[in-house]
GUNUDO-801315 format. One record per residue (C-alpha): residue in one letter; x, y, z. Coordinates in steps of 0.02 Angstrom, whole numbers, padded with zeros to 5 digits, always signed. Example, Ala and Ser with C-alpha at 12.3 -4.5 7.8 and 13.67 -1.06 7.14 Angstrom:
2
A+00615-00225+00390 S+00684-00053+00357 
//
This chain:
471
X-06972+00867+06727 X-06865+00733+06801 X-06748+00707+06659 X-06702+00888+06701 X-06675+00854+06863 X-06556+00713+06807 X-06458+00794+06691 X-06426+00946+06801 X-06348+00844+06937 X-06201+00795+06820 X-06196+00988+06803 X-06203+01041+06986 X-06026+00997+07028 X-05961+01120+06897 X-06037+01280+06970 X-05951+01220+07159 X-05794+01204+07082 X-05817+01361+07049 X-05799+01423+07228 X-05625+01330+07251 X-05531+01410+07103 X-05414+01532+07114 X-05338+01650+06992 X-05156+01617+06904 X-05030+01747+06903 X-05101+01804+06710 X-05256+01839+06792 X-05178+01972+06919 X-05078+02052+06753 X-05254+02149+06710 X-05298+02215+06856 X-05117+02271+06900 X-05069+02337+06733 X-05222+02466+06755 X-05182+02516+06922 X-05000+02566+06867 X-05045+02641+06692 X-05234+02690+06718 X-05394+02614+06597 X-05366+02721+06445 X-05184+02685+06434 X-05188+02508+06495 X-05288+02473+06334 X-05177+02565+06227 X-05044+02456+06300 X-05154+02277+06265 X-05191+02323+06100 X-05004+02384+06043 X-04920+02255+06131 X-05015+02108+06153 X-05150+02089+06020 X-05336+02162+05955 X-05437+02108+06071 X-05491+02285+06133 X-05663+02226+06216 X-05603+02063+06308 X-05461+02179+06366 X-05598+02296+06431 X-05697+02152+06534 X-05517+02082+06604 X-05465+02245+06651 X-05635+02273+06744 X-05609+02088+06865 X-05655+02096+07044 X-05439+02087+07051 X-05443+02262+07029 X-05512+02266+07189 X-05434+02152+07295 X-05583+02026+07287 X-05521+01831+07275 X-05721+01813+07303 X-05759+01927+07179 X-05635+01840+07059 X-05750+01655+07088 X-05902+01722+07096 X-05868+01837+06915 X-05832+01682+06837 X-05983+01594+06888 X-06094+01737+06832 X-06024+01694+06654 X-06060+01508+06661 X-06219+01561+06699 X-06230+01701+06562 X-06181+01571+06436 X-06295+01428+06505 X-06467+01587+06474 X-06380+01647+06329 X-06401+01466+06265 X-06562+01469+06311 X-06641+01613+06233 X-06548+01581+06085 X-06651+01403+06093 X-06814+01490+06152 X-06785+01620+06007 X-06834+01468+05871 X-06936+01358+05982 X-07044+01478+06112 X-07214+01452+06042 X-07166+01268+05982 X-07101+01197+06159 X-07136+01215+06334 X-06996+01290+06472 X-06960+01113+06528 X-06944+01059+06366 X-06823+01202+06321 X-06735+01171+06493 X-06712+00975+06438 X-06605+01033+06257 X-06534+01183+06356 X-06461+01058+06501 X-06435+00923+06349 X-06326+01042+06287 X-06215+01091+06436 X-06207+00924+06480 X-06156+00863+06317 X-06033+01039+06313 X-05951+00999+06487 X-05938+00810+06462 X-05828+00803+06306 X-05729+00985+06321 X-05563+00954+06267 X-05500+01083+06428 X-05626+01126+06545 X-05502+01223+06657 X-05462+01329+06499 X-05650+01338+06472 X-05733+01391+06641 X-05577+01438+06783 X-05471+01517+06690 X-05505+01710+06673 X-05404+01761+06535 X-05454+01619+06406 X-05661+01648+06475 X-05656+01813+06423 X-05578+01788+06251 X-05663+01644+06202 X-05825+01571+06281 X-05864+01772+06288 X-05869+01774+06098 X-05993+01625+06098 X-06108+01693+06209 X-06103+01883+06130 X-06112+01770+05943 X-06308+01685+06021 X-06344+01854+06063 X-06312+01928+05868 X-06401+01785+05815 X-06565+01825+05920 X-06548+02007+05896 X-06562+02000+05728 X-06690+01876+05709 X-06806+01991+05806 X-06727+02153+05695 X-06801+02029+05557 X-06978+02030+05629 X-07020+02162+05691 X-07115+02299+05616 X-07113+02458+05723 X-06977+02582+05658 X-06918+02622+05835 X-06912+02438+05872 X-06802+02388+05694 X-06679+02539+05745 X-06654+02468+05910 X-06609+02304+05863 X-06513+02388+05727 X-06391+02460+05856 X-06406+02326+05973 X-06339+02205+05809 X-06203+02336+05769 X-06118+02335+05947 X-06134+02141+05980 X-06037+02128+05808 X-05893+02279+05864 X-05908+02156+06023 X-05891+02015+05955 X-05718+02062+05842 X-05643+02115+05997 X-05650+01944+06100 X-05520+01840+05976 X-05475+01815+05816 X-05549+01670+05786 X-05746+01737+05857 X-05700+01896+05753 X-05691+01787+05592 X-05830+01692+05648 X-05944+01853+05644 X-05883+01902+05484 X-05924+01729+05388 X-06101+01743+05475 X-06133+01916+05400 X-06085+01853+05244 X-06203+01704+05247 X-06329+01826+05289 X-06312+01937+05159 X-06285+01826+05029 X-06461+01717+05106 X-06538+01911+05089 X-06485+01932+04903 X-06521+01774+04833 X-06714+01785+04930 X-06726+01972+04867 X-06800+02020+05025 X-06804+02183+05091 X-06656+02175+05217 X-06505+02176+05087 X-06473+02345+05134 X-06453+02299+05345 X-06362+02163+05300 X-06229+02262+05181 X-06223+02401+05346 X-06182+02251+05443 X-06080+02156+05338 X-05980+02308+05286 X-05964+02350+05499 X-05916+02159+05528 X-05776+02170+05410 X-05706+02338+05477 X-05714+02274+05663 X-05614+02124+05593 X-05468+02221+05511 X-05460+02334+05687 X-05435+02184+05760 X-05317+02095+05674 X-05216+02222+05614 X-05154+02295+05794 X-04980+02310+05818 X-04997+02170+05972 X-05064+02036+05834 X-04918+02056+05732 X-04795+02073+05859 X-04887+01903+05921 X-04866+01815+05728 X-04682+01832+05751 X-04667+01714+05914 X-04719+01583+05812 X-04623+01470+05703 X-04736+01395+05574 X-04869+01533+05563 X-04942+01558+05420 X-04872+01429+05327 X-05034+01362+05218 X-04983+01176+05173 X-04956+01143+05357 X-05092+01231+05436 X-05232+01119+05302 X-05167+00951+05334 X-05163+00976+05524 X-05323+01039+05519 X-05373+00889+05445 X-05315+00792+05564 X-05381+00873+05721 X-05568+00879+05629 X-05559+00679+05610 X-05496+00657+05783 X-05579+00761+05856 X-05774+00728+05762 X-05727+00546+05801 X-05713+00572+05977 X-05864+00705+06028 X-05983+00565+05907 X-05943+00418+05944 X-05840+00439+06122 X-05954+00542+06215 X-06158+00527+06232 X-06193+00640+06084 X-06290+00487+06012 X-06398+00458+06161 X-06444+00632+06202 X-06483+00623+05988 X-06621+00501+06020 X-06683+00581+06197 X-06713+00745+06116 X-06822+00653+05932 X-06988+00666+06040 X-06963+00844+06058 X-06897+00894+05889 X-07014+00813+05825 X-07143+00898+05922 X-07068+01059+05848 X-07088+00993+05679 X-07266+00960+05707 X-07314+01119+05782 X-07231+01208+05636 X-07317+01117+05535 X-07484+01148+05618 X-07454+01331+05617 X-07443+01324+05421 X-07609+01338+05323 X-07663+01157+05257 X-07647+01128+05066 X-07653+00992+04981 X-07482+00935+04873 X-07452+00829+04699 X-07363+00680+04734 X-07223+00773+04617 X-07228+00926+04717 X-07179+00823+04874 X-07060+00751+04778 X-06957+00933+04763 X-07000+00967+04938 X-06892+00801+04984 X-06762+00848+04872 X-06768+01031+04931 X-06737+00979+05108 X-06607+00847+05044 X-06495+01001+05001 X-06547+01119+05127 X-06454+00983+05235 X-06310+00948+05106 X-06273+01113+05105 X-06284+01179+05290 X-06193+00992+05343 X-06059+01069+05236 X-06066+01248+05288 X-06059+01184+05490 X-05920+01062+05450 X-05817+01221+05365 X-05836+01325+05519 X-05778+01175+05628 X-05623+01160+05518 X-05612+01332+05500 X-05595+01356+05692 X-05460+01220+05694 X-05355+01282+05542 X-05374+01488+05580 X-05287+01432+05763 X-05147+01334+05668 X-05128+01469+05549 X-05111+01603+05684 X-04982+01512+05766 X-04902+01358+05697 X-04963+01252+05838 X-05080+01108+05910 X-05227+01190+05940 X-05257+01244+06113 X-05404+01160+06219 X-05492+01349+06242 X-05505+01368+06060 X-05573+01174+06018 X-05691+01196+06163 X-05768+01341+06047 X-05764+01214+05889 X-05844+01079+05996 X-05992+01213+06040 X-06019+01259+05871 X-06025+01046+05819 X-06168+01027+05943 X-06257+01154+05882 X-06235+01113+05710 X-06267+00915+05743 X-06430+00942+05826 X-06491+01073+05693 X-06436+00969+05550 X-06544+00815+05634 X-06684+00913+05656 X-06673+00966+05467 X-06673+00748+05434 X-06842+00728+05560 X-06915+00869+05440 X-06862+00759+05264 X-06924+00585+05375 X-07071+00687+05444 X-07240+00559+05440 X-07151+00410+05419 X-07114+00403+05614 X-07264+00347+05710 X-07320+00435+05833 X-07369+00304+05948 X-07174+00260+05922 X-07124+00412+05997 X-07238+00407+06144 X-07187+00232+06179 X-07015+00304+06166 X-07052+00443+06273 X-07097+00356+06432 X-06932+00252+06424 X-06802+00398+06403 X-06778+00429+06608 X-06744+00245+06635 X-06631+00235+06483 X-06527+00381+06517 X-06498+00339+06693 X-06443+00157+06646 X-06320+00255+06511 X-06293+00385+06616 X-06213+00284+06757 X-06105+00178+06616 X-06041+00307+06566 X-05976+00393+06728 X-05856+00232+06721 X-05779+00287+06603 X-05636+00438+06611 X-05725+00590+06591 X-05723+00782+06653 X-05895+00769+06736 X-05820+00601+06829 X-05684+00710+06860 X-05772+00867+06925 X-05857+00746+07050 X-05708+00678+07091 X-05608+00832+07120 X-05769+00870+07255 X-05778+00713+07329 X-05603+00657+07372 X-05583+00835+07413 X-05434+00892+07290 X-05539+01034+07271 X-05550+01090+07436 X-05365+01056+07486 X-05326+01147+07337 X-05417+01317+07395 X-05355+01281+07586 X-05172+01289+07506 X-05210+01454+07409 X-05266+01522+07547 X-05141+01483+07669 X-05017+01551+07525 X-05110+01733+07545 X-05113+01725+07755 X-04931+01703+07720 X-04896+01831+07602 X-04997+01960+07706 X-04908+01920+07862 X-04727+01929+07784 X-04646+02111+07859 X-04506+02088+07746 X-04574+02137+07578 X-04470+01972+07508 X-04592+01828+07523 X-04573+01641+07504 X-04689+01531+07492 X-04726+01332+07456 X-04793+01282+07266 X-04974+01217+07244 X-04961+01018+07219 X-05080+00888+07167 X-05185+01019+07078 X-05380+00957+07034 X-05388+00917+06856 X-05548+01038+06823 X-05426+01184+06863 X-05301+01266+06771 X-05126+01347+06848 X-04984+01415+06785 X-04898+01456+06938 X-04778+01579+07002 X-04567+01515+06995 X-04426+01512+07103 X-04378+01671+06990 X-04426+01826+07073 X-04393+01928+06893 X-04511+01800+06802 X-04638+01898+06752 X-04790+01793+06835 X-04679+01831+07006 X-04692+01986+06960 X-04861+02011+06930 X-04893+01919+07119 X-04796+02045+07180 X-04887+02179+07109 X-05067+02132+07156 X-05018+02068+07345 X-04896+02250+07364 X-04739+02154+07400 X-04546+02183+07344 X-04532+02017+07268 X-04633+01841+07287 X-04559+01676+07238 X-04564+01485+07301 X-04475+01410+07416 
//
C-alpha cells in the first residue's frame, strides 16, 4: 500500500539515527558495575541501592557494554525499536487479524509510530538512551504482550494450551513490576480491571484472574518496597506531598492533551484510519448471526455503547493522569520526558479505541459510498498535510535534519575520535575535548572536568584508564 510507504519514510530517519548514537557515561555504569561485583551481586547492589527495578537491571546489566561493543550498544537499541514497533503490531493483529488485511494492520501500526515519534515529548529519552529504554518503553512493550497473552489464555480451550499462557501471563506481569514504578502500577490497575470485568460477567476466569491479580500486587510491593526506592524518596523535596502532586497533574494532563490533539496530526491520521475501522466494524458485524431488533431494543444498544464509551473515556483519561501524578508523587518534580512519552502511548491507544467505540454507536448512518469516496483521496490528502506539517518544529523534522545537515554524523565522528584518543593515551590520565553542538534526537549527559565525578569515573572504568576528564 502506498500510504504505507509514505508514512514509513517519516519513520526511516529514526532507525539511522540509530547507528550515530553513542552511549552516556550512565550507560557504561551497568556493564562496569558487573564486571567489578559479578551478576548476582551487581543486582543485589541495584536493588538495595538504587531502586526495584530487578528485571530492567537484569537487561542493562546484560548490554553489548559488557563486552566492549559500541556496535553492539546501537544495534541493541535498534532491536528494541523494532521489538516495540511488532509488539505493537501483534497486539493490533491480536483484535483485528481476521477483520483486516497485513497492509491494513501495517497502515494503524505505522499510524501509530508515526503519530508516537512525531509528538514524543523526549525522543532521545525515548529511543538513544539505554537506561531510560529499558525502564520505560520496555514496560510498554512487555504490558502489549500481557495483554495478548491473556486474550489467547481467554480462548483457548486445550488444557496444555490455557497452562501455557497461564505461565507465560504470570512472568510478563513479575516482568512487567520490575521495569518502573510507574509500568508496575500500570499492571496492577489492569489486573484489577480484569478481575473486576470477570466478576461482574460471572464468567469462568475469576479464579485466573484472582492468581493474577493476587501475583500483580505482590510483584508491585517487591518492587516498590526495595531499600533503593526509599533511599531514592528521600532525594526529593516535595515527594509525596498529595495537594501538590494533584494540581500539577492537572496541569500537565491539559497541556499536554492540548498539545498531542490539537498540535500534532492525531486528527488527520483520526479520519485516515475511519475507512478501516469501519471496515472492522462491519466484519464484526458480519461475523455475528443476523437477528432482527425492536426499535426499543436498539434504543439500549445505543445507550449501552453510550456508556461503554463514558466509562472507558474515563478509565483511559485516569491512567493518563495517573502516569503524570504517580511521577510527581515519586519525586516532587516536572515530569520527565521518558515517563510522558509512556502517557502519550497509552493516549493513542486509548483515542483510537475510544473512536472506534463512537463508529460502532454511529454505525449505518455513514454511507458507504462516503467512505469509498473518502478512501481514494487519503494518499493525496496526507501528503498535502504531511508536507505542512514538516514546516512546522517537530522531532521527525528534526530527525531529518540531524541526517541531512549532518549533526548526526559529526556527532559520531567526534565520539569516535574521543575513543582513538583514549586508546592511544600511555599515560593512564586521559584528556579529552567535550562533545558540542549535539543533534537534538540524542541525549548526553557527558563526562566533567572532574576526574572523581562519578560519570568520569564510570569512563574510566569501561575504557581501563586511571582517570578520564575534559580538557
Amino acid at each position: 500500500m502506498l500510504l504505507n510507504a509514505v508514512i514509513f519514510l517519516f519513520i526511516i530517519p529514526f532507525l539511522i539515527l540509530f547507528f550515530y548514537n553513542h552511549p552516556v557515561p550512565e550507560d557504561f555504569f551497568w556493564s562496569e558495575t558487573v564486571k567489578y561485583y559479578g551478576f548476582s551481586e551487581a543486582q543485589k547492589i541495584f536493588y538495595n541501592t538504587w531502586s526495584g527495578r530487578y528485571f530492567s537491571y537484569i537487561l542493562l546489566s546484560l548490554n553489548p557494554l559488557l563486552f566492549k561493543s559500541v556496535t553492539g550498544f546501537k544495534i541493541y537499541l535498534l532491536s528494541f525499536f523494532i521489538i516495540f514497533a511488532y509488539s505493537i503490531f501483534i497486539f493490533i493483529s491480536a483484535f483485528t487479524k481476521n477483520k483486516l488485511n497485513v497492509n491494513e494492520r501495517l497502515l494503524i501500526l505505522f499510524s501509530i509510530l508515526f503519530l508516537y515519534l512525531y509528538s514524543m515529548p523526549d525522543v532521545s529519552e525515548g529511543l538513544y538512551w539505554l537506561t531510560a529504554v529499558m525502564i520505560y518503553p520496555l514496560g510498554i512493550i512487555l504490558l502489549m504482550f500481557f495483554v495478548v497473552t491473556y486474550k489467547k489464555l481467554t480462548e483457548t480451550k486445550i488444557l496444555i494450551n490455557r497452562n501455557l499462557y497461564l505461565t507465560l501471563s504470570a512472568l510478563l506481569i513479575f516482568a512487567v513490576s520490575g521495569t518502573s514504578e510507574i509500568n508496575s502500577a500500570l499492571i496492577l490497575c489492569l489486573n484489577f480491571l480484569i478481575l473486576f470485568y470477570n466478576i461482574s460477567k460471572k464468567n469462568k476466569l475469576i479464579r485466573i484472574s484472582i492468581i493474577l491479580t493476587v501475583l500483580a500486587l505482590a510483584s508491585v510491593l517487591i518492587s516498590f518496597l526495595s531499600p533503593g526506592n526509599l533511599l531514592r524518596a528521600l532525594e526529593f523535596e516535595n515527594a509525596h506531598n498529595p495537594a501538590y502532586s494533584l494540581s500539577m497533574a492537572y496541569v500537565f494532563l491539559i497541556k499536554n492533551l492540548s498539545s498531542w490533539i490539537f498540535y500534532s496530526p492525531l486528527i488527520l491520521f483520526t479520519f485516515v484510519l475511519t475507512p478501516f475501522l469501519n471496515k472492522l466494524i462491519r466484519e464484526e458485524k458480519r461475523r455475528e448471526e443476523k437477528r432482527r431488533e425492536e426499535k426499543r431494543r436498539e434504543e439500549n444498544v445505543s445507550v449501552q455503547l453510550l456508556k461503554n464509551i463514558l466509562v472507558k473515556s474515563t478509565v483511559i483519561l485516569s491512567l493518563t493522569f495517573f502516569i503524570i501524578f504517580f511521577t510527581l508523587w515519586n519525586t516532587g518534580e516536572s515530569p520527565y520526558g521518558r515517563t510522558l512519552n509512556s502517557a502519550l502511548i497509552l493516549f493513542i491507544f486509548g483515542w483510537f479505541y475510544i473512536y472506534y467505540l463512537l463508529l460502532q454507536l454511529l454505525n449505518g448512518k455513514i454511507k458507504k459510498s462516503f467512505l469509498v469516496k473518502f478512501r481514494s483521496y487519503i494518499i493525496v490528502i496526507s501528503v498535502l498535510v504531511f508536507s505542512l506539517l514538516l514546516i512546522k518544529k517537530n522531532n521527525i523534522r528534526n530527525a531529518y535534519s540531524d541526517l541531512l545537515k549532518g549533526y548526526a554524523f559529526s556527532y559520531n565522528q567526534k565520539f569516535e575520535q574521543r575513543y582513538e584518543e583514549i586508546l592511544k593515551d600511555k599515560s593512564g590520565n586521559c584528556e579529552v575535548d567535550s562533545i558540542k553542538n549535539v543533534p537534538k534526537s540524542f541525549f548526553l549527559y557527558d563526562i566533567t572536568s572532574d576526574t572523581d565525578h562519578f560519570y568520569n569515573q564510570w569512563y574510566s572504568r569501561y575504557f581501563n584508564k586511571n582517570s578520564i576528564k575534559l580538557k
